[in-house]
C-alpha positions in Angstrom: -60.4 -39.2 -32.6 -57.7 -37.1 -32.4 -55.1 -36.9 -29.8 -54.1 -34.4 -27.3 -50.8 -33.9 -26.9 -49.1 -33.7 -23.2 -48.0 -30.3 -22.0 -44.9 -29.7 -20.2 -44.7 -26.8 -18.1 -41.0 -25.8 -18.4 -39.2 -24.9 -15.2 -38.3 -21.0 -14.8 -34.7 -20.9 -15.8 -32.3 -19.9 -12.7 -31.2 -16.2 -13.1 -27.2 -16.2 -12.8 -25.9 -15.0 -9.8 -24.9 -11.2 -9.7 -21.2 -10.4 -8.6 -22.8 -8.5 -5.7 -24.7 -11.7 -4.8 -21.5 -13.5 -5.6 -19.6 -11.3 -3.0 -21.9 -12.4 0.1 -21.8 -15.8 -0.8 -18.4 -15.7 -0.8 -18.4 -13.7 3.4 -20.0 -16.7 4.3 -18.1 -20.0 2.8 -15.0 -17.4 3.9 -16.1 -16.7 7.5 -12.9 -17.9 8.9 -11.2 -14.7 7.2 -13.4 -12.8 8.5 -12.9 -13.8 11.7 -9.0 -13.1 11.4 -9.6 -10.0 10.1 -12.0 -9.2 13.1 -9.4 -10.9 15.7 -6.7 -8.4 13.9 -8.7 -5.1 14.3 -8.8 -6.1 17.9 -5.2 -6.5 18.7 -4.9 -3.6 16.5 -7.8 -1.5 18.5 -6.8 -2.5 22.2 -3.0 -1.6 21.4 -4.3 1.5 19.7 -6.0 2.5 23.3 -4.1 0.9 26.1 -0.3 1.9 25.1 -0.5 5.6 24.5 -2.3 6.2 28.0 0.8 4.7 29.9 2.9 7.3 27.6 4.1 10.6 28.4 2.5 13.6 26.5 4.0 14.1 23.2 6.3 17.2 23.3 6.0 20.0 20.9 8.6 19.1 18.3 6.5 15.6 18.1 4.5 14.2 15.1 2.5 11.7 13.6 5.8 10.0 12.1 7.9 9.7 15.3 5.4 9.7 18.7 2.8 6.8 19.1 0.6 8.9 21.0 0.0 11.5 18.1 -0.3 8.2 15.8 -3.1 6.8 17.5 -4.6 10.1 17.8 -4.5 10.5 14.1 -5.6 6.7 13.3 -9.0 6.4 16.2 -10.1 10.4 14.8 -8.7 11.1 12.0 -9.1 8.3 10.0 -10.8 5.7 11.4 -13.9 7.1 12.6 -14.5 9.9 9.8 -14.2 6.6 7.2 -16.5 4.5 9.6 -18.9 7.2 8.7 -18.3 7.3 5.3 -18.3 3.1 5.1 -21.8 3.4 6.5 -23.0 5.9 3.9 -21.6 3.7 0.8 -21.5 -0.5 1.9 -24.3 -0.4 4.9 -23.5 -1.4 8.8 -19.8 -3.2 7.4 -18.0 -2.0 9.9 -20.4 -3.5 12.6 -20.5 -7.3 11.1 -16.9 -7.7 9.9 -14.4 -5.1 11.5 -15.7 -3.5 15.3 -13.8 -4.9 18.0 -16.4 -4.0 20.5 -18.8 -6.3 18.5 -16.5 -9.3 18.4 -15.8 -9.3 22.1 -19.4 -9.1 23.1 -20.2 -11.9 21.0 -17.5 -14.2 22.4 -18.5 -13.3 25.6 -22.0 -14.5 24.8 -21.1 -17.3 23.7 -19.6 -18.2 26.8 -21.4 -16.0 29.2 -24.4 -16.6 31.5 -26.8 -17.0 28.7 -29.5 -14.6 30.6 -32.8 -13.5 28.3 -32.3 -9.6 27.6 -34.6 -8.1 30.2 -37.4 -5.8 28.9 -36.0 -2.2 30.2 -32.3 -3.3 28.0 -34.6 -3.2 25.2 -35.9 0.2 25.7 -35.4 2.4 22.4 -34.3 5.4 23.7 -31.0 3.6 24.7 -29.2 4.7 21.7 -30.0 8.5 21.9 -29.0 8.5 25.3 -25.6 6.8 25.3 -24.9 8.7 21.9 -25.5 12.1 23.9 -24.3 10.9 26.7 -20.9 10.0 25.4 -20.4 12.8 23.2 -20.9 15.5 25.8 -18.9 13.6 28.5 -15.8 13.0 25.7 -15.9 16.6 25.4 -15.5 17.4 29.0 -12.8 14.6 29.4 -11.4 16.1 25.8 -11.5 13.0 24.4 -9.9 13.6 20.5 -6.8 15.5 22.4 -5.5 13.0 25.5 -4.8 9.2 25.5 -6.3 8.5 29.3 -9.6 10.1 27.7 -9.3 7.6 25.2 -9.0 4.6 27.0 -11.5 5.5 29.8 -14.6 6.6 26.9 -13.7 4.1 24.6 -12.0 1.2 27.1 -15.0 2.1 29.0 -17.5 1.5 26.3 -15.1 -2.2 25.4 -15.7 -3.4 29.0 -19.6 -2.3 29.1 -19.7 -4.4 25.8 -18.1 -7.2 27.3 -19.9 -7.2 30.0 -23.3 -6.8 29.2 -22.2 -9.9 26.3 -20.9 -12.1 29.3 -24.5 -11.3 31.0 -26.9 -11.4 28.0 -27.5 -13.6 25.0 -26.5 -16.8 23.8 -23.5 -15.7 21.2 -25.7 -12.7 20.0 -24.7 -8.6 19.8 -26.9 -7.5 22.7 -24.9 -4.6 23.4 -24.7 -3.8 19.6 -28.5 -4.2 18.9 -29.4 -2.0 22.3 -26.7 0.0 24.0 -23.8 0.9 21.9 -23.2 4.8 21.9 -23.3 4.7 17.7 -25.4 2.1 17.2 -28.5 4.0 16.5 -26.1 6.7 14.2 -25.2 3.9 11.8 -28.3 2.2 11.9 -29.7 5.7 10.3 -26.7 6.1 8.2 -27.0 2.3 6.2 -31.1 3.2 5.3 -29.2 5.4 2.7 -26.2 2.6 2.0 -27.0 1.6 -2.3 -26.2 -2.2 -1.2 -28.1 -4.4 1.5 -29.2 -8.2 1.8 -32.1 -8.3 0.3 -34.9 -10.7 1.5 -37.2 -12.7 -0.9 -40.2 -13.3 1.8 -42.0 -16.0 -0.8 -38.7 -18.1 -1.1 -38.2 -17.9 2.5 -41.6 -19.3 3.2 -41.6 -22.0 0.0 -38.4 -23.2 1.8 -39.3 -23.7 5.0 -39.7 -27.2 5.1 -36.7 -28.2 3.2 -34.4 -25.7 5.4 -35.0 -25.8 9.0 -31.8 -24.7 10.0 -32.1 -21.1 11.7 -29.9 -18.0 10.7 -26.9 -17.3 13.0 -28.1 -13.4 13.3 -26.0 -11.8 15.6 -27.8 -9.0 16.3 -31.3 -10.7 16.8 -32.7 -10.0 13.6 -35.6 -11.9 12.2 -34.4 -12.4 8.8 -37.9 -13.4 7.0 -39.0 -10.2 7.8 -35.9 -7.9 7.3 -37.0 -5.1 5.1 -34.4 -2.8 6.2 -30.9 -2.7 6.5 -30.4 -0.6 9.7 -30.0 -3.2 11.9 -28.5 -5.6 9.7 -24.4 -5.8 10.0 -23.9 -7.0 6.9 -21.6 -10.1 7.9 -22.8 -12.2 4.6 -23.6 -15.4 7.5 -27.0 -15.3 5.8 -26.5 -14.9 2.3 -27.9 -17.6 0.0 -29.9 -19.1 3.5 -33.1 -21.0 1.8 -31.8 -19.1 -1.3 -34.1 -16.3 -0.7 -31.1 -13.9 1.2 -28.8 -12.2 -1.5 -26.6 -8.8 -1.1 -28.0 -6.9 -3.9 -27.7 -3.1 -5.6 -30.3 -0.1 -4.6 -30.2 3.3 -5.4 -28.8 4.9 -2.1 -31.8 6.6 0.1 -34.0 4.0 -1.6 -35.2 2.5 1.9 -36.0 6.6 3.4 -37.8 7.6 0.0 -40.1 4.3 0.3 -40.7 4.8 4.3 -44.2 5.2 5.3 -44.8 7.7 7.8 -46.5 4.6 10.4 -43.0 3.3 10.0 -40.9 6.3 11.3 -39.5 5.7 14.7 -39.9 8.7 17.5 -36.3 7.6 19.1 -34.5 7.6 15.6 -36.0 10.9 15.0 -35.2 12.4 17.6 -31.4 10.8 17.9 -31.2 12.4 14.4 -32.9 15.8 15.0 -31.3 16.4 18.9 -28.4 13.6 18.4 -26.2 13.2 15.9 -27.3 17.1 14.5 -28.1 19.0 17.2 -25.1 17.6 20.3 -22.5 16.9 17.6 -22.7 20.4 15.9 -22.7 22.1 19.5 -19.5 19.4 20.3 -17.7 20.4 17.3 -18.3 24.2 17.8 -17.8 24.9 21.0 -13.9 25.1 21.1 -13.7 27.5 17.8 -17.3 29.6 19.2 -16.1 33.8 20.1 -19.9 33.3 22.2 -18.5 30.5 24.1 -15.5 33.0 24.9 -17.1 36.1 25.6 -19.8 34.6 27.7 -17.2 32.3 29.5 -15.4 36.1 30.0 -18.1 37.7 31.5 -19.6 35.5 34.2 -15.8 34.7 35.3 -15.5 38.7 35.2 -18.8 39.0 37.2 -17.6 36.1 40.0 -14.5 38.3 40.6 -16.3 41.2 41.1 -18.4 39.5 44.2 -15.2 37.3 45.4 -16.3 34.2 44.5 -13.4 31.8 43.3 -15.2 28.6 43.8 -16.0 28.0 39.8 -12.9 29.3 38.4 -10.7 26.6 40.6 -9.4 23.7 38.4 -9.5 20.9 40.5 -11.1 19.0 39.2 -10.1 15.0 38.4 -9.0 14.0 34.9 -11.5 12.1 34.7 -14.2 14.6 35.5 -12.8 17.7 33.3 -10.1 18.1 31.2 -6.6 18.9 33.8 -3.0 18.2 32.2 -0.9 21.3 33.3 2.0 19.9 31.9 0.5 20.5 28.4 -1.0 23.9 29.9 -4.7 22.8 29.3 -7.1 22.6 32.3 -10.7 22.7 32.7 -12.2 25.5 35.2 -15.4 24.0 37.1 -16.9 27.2 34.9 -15.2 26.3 31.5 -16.9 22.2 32.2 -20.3 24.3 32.9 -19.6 26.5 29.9 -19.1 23.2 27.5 -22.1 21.6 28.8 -24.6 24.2 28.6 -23.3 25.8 25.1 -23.2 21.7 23.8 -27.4 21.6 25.5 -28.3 25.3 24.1 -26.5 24.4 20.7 -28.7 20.7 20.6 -32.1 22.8 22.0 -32.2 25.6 19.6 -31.3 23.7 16.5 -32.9 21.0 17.6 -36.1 23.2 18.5 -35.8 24.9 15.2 -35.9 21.9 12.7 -38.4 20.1 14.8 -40.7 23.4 14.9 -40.4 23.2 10.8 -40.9 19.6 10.6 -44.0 19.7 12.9 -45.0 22.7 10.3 -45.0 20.9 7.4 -46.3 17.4 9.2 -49.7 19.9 10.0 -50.0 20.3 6.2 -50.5 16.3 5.4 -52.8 13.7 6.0 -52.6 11.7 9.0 -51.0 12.9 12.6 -49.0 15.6 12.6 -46.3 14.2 15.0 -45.9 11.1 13.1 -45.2 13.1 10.1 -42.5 15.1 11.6 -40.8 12.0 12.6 -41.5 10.4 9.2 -39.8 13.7 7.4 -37.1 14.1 9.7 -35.6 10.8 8.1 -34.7 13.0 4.8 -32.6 14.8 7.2 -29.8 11.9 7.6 -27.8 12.8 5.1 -27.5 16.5 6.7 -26.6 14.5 10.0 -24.0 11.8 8.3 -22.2 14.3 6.3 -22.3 16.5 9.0 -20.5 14.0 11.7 -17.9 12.9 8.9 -17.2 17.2 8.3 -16.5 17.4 12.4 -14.6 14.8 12.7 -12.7 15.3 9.9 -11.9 19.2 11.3 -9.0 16.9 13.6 -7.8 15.1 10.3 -7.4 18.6 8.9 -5.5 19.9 12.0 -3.0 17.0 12.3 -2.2 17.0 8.8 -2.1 20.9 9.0 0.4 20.5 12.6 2.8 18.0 9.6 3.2 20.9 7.6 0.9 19.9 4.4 -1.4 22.8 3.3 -4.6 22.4 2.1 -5.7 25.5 -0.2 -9.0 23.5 -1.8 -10.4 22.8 1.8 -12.8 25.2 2.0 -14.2 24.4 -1.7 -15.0 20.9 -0.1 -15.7 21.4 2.6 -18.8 24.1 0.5 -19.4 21.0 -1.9 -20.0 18.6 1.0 -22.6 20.8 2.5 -24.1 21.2 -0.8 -24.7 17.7 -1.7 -25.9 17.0 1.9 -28.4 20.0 1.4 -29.3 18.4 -1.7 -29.9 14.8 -0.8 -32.1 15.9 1.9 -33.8 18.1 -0.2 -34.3 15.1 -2.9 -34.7 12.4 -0.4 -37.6 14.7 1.2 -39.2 15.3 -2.4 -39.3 11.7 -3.4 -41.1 10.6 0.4 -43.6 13.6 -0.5 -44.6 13.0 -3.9 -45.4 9.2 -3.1 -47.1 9.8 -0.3 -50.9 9.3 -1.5 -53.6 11.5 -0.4 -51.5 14.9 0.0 -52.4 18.2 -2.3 -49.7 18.7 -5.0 -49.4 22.7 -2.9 -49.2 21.0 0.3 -46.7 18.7 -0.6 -44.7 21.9 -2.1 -45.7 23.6 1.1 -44.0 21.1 3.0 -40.6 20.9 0.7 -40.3 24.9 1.5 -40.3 23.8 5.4 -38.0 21.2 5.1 -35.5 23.7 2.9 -35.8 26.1 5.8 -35.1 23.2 8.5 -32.0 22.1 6.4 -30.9 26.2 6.0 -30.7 25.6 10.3 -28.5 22.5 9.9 -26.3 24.4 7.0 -26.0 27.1 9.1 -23.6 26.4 11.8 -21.2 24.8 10.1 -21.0 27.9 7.7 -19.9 30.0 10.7 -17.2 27.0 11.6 -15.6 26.8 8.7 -16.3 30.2 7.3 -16.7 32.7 9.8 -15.3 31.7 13.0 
């Protein structure tokens, strides 16, 4: 009788380790770099705010080179936020687990704060759009990118908040980052288009339960067997390699929006995006260059004169209310604060009003509810909002380098090509969500790409008369 031989099942071999996975493996055996680096940007970020508001007003033969004041100006808006934005947009939420100061200082105050569970009304999602409106209007009444005090009272005031809400809350987690920081919600839109992210293996995670009990130190409260998404994840590498299913891996950027179900959309990051981070910021970076913000400012303070009433074109106002330095001849009227809020509310309501009518449009022409598909398409609309923020904010880059002397004759070409690609990632990111969503007509999923084209031709819009009209 013959023999069977014994089979031996070979063991899968062990795929190498990319250099990406190699890279967060390496943030976390070198967490104590990071930490220096984080304890740096602090001392860095604190001087940055404090010293220039106990300085006197640069004079008008100062710059960049010789006057701290017009230094830290440049640094906080002309380089470091623009290039927060862009960091966002290329490596994920970065900035958030390895560099932001207000994140490091909440955590340590955690960690040796009251401990209390975050309360149910903290964790509120509409907490992002709010702060994020809320702070942009009130920095642009307090003119925030031109004076020091401004400075330290937004962004001091938003440091202390952090710190205090971290002394308060949580055991050594990022409350304030996961719930009430002013641009929390903006990069958690931004990194869903990021082309690298810590990818979760959910079988791994759940073979090695047994063998690795050991949670995750997430600071910002994620739950890391389910993480499917890098918007809330801060990229700090302390869970790469964790029961070897957690790896920082490659994706083709927008990946996560193209495969996001319309049930998944959220109503608050819609309408940050949509009212937000488009609609406020394009009203905040208009207003100041707008000939209707002029000429209707002109004509009310024309028609108070005429019926002797003074009471809105006094400047009295605090510093701290409105914009008042007469010693650098720039003070706020009660009517020019009025003016900057309503134009900044009309600006965020019509544009707003106008994309949302589209999106609800083309939401009516698929399957499912109509408002959940507006929200759903109004995520192919971040790169319109992303590139948008990094084009305003750039605008005071442009003017202190301009105010050194350098001229920039290509800066309208990029500033073209910039709104071009965003237009066209929107436009691609929305095609690729449409055509793999199942059950829609191929004409009403071309129907729909026509109304997204025609919400994005709103977005385009204003900047065009920014940057080439005004």
């Amino acid at each position: 009788m013959k023999m069977e031989q014994p089979i031996f099942f070979q063991p899968a071999p062990v795929q190498p380790a990319t250099r990406l996975q190699r890279l967060g493996d390496a943030m976390l055996r070198h967490r104590g770099l990071i930490v220096a680096a984080q304890w740096a940007v602090v001392a860095f970020y604190l001087a940055l705010v404090t010293v220039p508001a106990f300085l006197p007003l640069p004079g008008a033969s100062a710059s960049v080179l010789n006057n701290l004041t017009l230094l830290a100006q440049f640094m906080f808006w002309g380089i470091w936020w623009p290039f927060v934005i862009v960091s966002t947009l290329a490596l994920g939420r970065v900035w958030c687990g390895v560099f932001c100061p207000e994140g490091t200082l909440t955590e340590l105050a955690s960690r040796h704060g009251l401990g209390r569970p975050v309360p149910r009304w903290l964790k509120w999602g509409g907490w992002p759009f709010a702060a994020f409106v809320i702070t942009t209007v009130y920095g642009q009444l307090v003119s925030v990118y031109e004076y020091p005090k401004a400075v330290l009272l937004v962004l001091g005031g938003s440091t202390v908040a952090a710190v205090a809400v971290g002394f308060v809350y949580g055991k050594g987690k990022r409350v304030w980052c996961r719930h009430l920081c002013p641009v929390s919600g903006v990069f958690a839109l931004l990194a869903r288009l990021a082309p690298v992210h810590f990818r979760v293996d959910r079988e791994k995670w759940d073979a090695a339960a047994a063998t690795h009990p050991a949670p995750v130190d997430c600071a910002p409260l994620l739950d890391m067997r389910r993480m499917k998404s890098g918007s809330q994840c801060h990229m700090c590498g302390r869970c790469s390699g964790q029961r070897d299913a957690v790896a920082l891996a490659p994706r083709l950027p927008g990946a996560e929006v193209a495969n996001l179900k319309p049930a998944e959309a959220g109503a608050w990051e819609a309408r940050l995006l949509v009212f937000g981070i488009i609609g406020t910021a394009v009203g905040a970076f208009q207003w100041s260059s707008s000939p209707w913000f002029v000429m209707i400012k002109t004509r009310i303070a024309e028609w108070l004169i005429e019926r002797d009433s003074f009471a809105l074109l006094q400047d009295n106002a605090p510093w701290w209310l409105l914009t008042h330095y007469p010693e650098a001849n720039d003070v706020f009227t009660w009517l020019d604060g009025i003016g900057v809020l309503a134009y900044i509310c009309a600006t965020a309501l019509i544009l707003g009003g106008w994309i949302t009518l589209w999106l609800r449009l083309a939401g009516a022409l698929l399957p499912g509810s109509t408002k959940q598909n507006a929200h759903w398409l109004a995520y192919a609309l971040i790169p319109m909002g992303g590139l948008g923020v990094f084009l305003g904010l750039s605008s005071l880059t442009v003017t202190l380098i301009k105010a050194e002397g350098v001229i920039m004759p290509w800066l309208p070409e990029v500033r073209g090509a910039l709104l071009a690609l965003a237009a066209l990632w929107s436009l691609w990111l929305g095609g690729r969500m449409l055509f793999a969503l199942p059950g829609a007509s191929s004409a009403a999923r071309l129907t729909t790409l026509v109304c997204l084209s025609t919400a994005i031709g709103g977005v385009v819009l204003p900047w065009i008369y920014l940057f080439y009209i005004w």
